[in-house]
C-alpha positions in Angstrom: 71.0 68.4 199.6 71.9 71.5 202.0 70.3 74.5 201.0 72.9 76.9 200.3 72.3 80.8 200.5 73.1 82.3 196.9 75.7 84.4 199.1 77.4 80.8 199.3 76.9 80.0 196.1 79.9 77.6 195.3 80.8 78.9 191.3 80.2 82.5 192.5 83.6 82.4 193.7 84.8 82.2 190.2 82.5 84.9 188.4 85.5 87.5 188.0 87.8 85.0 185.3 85.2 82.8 184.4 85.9 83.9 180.7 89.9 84.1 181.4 92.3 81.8 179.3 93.4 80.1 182.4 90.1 80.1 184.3 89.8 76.6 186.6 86.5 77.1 184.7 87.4 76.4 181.6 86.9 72.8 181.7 82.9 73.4 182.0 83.2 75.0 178.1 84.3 71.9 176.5 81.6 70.0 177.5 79.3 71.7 174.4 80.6 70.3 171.7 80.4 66.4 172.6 76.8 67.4 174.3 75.3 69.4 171.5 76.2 66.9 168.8 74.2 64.6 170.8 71.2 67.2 171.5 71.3 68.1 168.0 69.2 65.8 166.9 66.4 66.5 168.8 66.1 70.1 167.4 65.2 70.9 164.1 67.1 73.9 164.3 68.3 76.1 166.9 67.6 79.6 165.2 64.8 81.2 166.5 63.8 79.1 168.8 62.7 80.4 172.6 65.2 78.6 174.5 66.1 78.5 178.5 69.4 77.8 180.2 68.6 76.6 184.0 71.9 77.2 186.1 73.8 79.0 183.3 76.5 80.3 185.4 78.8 82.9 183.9 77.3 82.3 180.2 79.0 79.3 178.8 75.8 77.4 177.3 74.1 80.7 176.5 76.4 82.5 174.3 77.2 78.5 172.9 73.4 78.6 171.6 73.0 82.8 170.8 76.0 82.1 168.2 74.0 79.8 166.4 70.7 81.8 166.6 68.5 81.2 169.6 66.9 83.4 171.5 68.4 82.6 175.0 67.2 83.7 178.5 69.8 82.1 181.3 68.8 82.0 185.1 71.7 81.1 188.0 70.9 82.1 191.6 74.3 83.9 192.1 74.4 87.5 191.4 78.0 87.5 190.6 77.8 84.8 187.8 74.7 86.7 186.7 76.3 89.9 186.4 80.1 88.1 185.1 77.5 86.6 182.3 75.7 90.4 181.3 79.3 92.0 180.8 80.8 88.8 178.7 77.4 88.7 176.3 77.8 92.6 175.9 81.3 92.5 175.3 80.5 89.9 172.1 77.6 92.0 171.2 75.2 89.1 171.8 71.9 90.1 173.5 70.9 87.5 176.2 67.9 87.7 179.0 69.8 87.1 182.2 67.9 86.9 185.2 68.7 86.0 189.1 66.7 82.9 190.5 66.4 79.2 191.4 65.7 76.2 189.6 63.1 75.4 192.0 61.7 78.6 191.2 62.1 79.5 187.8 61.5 84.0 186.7 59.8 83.1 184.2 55.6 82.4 182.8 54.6 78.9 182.1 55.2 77.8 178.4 57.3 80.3 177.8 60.4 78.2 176.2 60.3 75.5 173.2 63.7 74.5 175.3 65.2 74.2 178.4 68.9 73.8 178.8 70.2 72.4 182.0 73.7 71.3 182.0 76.3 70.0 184.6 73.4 71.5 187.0 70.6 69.2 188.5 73.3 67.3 191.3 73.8 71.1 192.2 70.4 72.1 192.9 68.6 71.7 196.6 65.4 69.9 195.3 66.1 68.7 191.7 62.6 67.1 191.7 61.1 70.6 191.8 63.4 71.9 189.5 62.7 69.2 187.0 58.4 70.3 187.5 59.5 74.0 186.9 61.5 73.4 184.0 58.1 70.9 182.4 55.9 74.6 183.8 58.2 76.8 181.4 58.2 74.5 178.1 55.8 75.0 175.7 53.1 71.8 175.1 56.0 69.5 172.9 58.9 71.9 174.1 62.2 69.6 174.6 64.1 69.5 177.9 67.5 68.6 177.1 69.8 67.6 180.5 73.4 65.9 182.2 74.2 64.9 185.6 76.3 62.8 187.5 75.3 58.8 188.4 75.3 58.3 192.1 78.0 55.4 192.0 81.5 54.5 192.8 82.9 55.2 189.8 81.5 58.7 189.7 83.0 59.4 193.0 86.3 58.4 191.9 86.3 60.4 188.5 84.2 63.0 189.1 85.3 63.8 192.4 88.4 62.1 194.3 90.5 62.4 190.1 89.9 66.0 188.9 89.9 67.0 192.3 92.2 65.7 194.5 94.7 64.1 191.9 94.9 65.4 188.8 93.6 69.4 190.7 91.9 70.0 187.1 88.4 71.1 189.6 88.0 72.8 192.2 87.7 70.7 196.0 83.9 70.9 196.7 82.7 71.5 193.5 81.1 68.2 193.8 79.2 66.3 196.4 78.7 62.4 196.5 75.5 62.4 197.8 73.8 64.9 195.7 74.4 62.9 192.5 71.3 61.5 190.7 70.8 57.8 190.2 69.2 57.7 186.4 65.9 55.5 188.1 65.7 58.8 190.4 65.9 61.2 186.9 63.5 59.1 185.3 60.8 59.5 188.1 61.3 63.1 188.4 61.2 62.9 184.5 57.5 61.1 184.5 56.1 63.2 187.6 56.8 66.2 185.8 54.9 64.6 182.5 58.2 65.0 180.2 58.8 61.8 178.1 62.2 60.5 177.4 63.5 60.8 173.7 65.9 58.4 174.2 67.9 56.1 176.3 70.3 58.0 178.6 73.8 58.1 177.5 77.2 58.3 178.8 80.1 61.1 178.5 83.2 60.0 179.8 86.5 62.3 180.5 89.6 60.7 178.4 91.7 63.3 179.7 93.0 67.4 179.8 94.7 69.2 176.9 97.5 71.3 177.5 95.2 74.7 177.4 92.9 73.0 180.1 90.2 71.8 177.7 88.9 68.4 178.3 89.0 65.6 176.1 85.4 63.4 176.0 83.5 61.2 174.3 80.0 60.0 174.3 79.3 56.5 175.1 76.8 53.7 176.5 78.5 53.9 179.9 76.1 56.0 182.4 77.8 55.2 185.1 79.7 58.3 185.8 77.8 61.3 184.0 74.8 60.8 181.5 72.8 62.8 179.6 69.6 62.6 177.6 66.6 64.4 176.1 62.8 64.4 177.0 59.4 66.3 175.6 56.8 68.2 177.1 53.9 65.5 176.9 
């Protein structure tokens, strides 16, 4: 991947109505619900719990997991989103650790976090190897690293890409690149290397569609052609 300066920084052009009602963002929200009915059950429970959001943007996941108790820090490497994020969490009177930095280097002590969030974010990042090692520095010893991405394939091109972008105009043009989408045998060697063991088998969420308010319509599956998602511990 081309390292990008956080100047370029592709979402920061979004930061001012990332929370609107008709934000081109808004698609990125409805993504929690189908992911965090599957993530659920690797977490006990989420209140309480130290918990890290790698490439949180302007604060979707964060405020999803501060509603239902964690204690949530949230790194992006674009100021903008960083400071869009701040204003939104003190508008809901929610009290979230924001801080500007990479995935590939992470603000943050080692074992620090019983879980690492990173959503919609790896097939983003400019060395997602290294991100995957930071995010196993951060966990505490048995912390859980919950993750999606996008499968390097055909199809993925085709829906993730040439569909929401070009056809249906639901995403942004440029939002995604081809070539920086991660083959799951790639994830599961960055996954081993950084000594995190899977929890389960990667799974599938596939777009059915768009709702009239710009929500998406999903469902999990088998399929991990197109994006996946999984779980994996701190060994």
């Amino acid at each position: 991947m081309t390292e990008h300066s956080i100047d370029d920084h592709f979402f920061a052009a979004f930061a001012d109505s990332w929370w609107h009602d008709d934000s081109v963002m808004k698609g990125l929200a409805s993504f929690q619900k189908p992911r965090f009915e599957y993530f659920d059950r690797f977490i006990d429970t989420w209140k309480g719990k130290k918990v890290l959001d790698v490439g949180c943007g302007g604060g979707f996941t964060t405020e999803y997991l501060a509603a239902r108790g964690a204690s949530v820090s949230g790194v992006d490497p674009a100021p903008r989103l960083i400071d869009a994020a701040r204003a939104h969490a003190e508008q809901q009177k929610l009290w979230i650790d924001y801080q500007v930095g990479s995935g590939e280097r992470l603000p943050h002590p080692d074992a620090a976090f019983d879980i690492v969030t990173c959503v919609d974010v790896l097939e983003h990042v400019a060395d997602p190897a290294r991100t995957v090692r930071e995010i196993a520095r951060v966990l505490a010893p048995g912390g859980i690293f919950l993750y999606d991405t996008i499968n390097r394939t055909f199809l993925a091109r085709l829906t993730m890409i040439w569909m929401p972008e070009y056809v249906l105009k639901i995403v942004p043009k440029g939002a995604h690149t081809h070539a920086d989408f991660i083959k799951p045998a790639e994830m599961r060697r960055y996954l081993r290397d950084a000594e995190l063991t899977p929890l389960d088998k990667m799974r599938g969420l596939t777009i059915l569609g768009q709702r009239k308010d710009g929500s998406l319509v999903m469902r999990r599956t088998w399929d991990t052609s197109a994006t996946y998602l999984s779980a994996a511990r701190k060994n």
